[in-house]
C-alpha positions, 0 to 999 in steps of 0.5 A: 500500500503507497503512503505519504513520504513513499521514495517510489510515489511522486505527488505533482500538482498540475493545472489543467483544463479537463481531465488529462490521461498520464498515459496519453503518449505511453498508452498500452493498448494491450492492457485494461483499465483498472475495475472496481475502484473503491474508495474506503476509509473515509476520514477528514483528512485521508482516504483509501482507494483499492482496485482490481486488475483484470488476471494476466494483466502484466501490471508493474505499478498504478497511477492515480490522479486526484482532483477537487470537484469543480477545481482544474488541480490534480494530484498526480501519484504513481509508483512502479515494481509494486503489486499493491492493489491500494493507495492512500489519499492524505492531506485532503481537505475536509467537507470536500468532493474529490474525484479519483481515477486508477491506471496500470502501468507495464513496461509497456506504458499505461492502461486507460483511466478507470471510471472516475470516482467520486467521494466527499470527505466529512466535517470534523464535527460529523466524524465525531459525531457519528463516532458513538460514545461506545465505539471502540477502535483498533487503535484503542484496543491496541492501547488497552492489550498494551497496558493489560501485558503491562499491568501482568508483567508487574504482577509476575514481577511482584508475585517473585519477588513475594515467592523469593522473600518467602523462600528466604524467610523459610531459609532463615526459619529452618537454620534457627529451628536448627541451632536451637538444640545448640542453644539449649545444649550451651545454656544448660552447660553454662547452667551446670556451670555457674551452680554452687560448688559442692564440699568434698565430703558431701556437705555444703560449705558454710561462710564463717561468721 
């Protein structure tokens, strides 16, 4: 699909009295004119346009001129070594008839114009308008996959992080469940220790007063 700022598309501005095939002088007369030319997309600014070949066709590009209703400036694209069967129309001004032909191109030179198409872009207010309040785009349901996939790496991140302090602590549980006989072997001795000496004989020694 040709886009604006395309190397291969070439958007020339010429002023002319009527409609004037691009291929008037490399006619191919072995090649048809484009069918079913649609125009899709509509938006305030910008348009799609598809068509179809006829099969065997040997097509290498297209040509499409755009022209404003009642306004002798067209628009001239073209692109070559492409099979693309669509172009997109930008820049266009809002609440605006437009009418769009399509060419073939071959090596030969180019097929006859299409059948014009007319179409007329909306008005700011319109399009937001028609827009329901409910609507959602593939652009917003994109946004919102984005920050769903984000908001669950975070909670993966959290819930490791929650399961290495909780492997950590039982670490740290087991090594002081572990030194506690230790403990309690180091008390009793020091326990024993620190008791009152006994008398050789048995008796208790007696300060003498």
């Amino acid at each position: 699909m040709a886009e604006p700022g395309s190397s291969a598309a070439a958007v020339v501005p010429l002023l002319l009295l009527g409609f004037l095939s691009v291929s008037s002088v490399n006619a191919d007369p072995l090649l048809s004119a484009p069918l079913n030319v649609t125009i899709r997309e509509i938006e305030v600014n910008s348009a799609m346009v598809t068509w179809e070949i006829l099969e065997g066709d040997p097509v290498i590009g297209f040509a499409i001129t755009q022209q404003k209703k009642d306004v002798r400036m067209l628009r001239f694209i073209q692109e070559v070594n492409t099979t693309t069967r669509s172009c997109a129309l930008w820049d266009l001004d809002e609440d605006t008839e437009y009418i769009v032909h399509v060419q073939s191109i071959s090596m030969g030179g180019s097929s006859p114009p299409s059948e014009p198409v007319l179409f007329r872009t909306p008005k700011e207010s319109e399009k937001m308008a028609s827009k329901s309040p409910d609507e959602v785009t593939m652009e917003e349901v994109g946004q919102a996959a984005q920050l769903r996939a984000g908001e669950l790496i975070i909670i993966v991140v959290v819930l490791i992080m929650w399961a290495g302090v909780i492997v950590l602590f039982c670490r740290q549980y087991d090594i002081i469940k572990d030194n506690e006989p230790n403990n309690n072997k180091d008390k009793a001795k020091n326990s024993s220790e620190c008791s009152t000496p006994e008398h050789p004989q048995g008796g208790l020694l007696r300060s003498n007063v």
